[in-house]
C-alpha positions in Angstrom: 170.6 71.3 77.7 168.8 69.8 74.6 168.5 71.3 71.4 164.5 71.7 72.2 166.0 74.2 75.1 168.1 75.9 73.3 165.9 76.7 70.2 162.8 77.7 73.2 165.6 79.5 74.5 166.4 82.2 71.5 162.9 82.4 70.8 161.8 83.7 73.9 164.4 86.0 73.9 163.3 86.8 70.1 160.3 87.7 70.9 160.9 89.9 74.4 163.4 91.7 72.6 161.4 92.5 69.8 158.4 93.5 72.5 160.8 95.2 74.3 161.9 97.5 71.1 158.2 98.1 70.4 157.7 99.2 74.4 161.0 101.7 74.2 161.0 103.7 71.2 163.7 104.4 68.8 165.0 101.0 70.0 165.3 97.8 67.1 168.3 95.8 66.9 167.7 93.4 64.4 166.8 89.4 64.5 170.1 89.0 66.4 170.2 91.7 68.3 166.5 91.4 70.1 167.6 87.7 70.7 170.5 89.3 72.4 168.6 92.1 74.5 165.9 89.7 75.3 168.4 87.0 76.8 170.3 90.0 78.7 166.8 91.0 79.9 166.1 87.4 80.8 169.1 87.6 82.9 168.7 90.9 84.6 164.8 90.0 85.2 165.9 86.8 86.6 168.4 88.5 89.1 166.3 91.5 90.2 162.6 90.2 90.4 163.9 87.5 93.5 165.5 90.3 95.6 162.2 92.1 95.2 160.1 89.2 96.4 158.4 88.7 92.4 157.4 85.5 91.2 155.2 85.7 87.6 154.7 82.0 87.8 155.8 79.2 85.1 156.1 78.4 81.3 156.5 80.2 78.3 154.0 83.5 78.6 155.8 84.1 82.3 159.5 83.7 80.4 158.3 85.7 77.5 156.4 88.6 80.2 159.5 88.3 82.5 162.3 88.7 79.7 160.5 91.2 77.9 160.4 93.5 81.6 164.0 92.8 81.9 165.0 93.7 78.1 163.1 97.1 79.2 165.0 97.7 81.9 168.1 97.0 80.0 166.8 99.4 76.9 165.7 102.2 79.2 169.1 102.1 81.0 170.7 101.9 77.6 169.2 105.2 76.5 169.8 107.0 79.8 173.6 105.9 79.2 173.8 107.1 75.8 171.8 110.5 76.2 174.1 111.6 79.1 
């Protein structure tokens, strides 16, 4: 993995975290911490849109769109945890 990856890499997961603070409310975490949510959401996206059979097609709007549902999940989830 190149440099070029890596730096594509946190700034897709930037900006879905920081989409995905704006789409759940009461949720900002910070420069680092949206990088952090939107690469957790990357993951969890990238592990539950297969088993479901959904494919959002290639580059960096899909990663961006697919991250950004993931970090949702992950923030929704988040705020169930901590309300209960």
């Amino acid at each position: 993995m190149g440099i070029e990856s890596i730096l594509v890499f946190l700034i897709v997961g930037a900006i879905a975290g920081w989409l995905a603070g704006l789409i759940v409310s009461g949720f900002g975490f910070g420069l680092v911490g949206n990088i952090v949510v939107g690469i957790v959401g990357a993951f969890i996206a990238g592990f539950l849109f297969p088993a479901l059979g959904i494919s959002l097609g290639s580059g960096i709007v899909a990663a961006i769109i697919h991250s950004t549902i993931g970090a949702v999940i992950l923030l929704v989830l988040i705020k169930v945890v901590k309300r209960a």
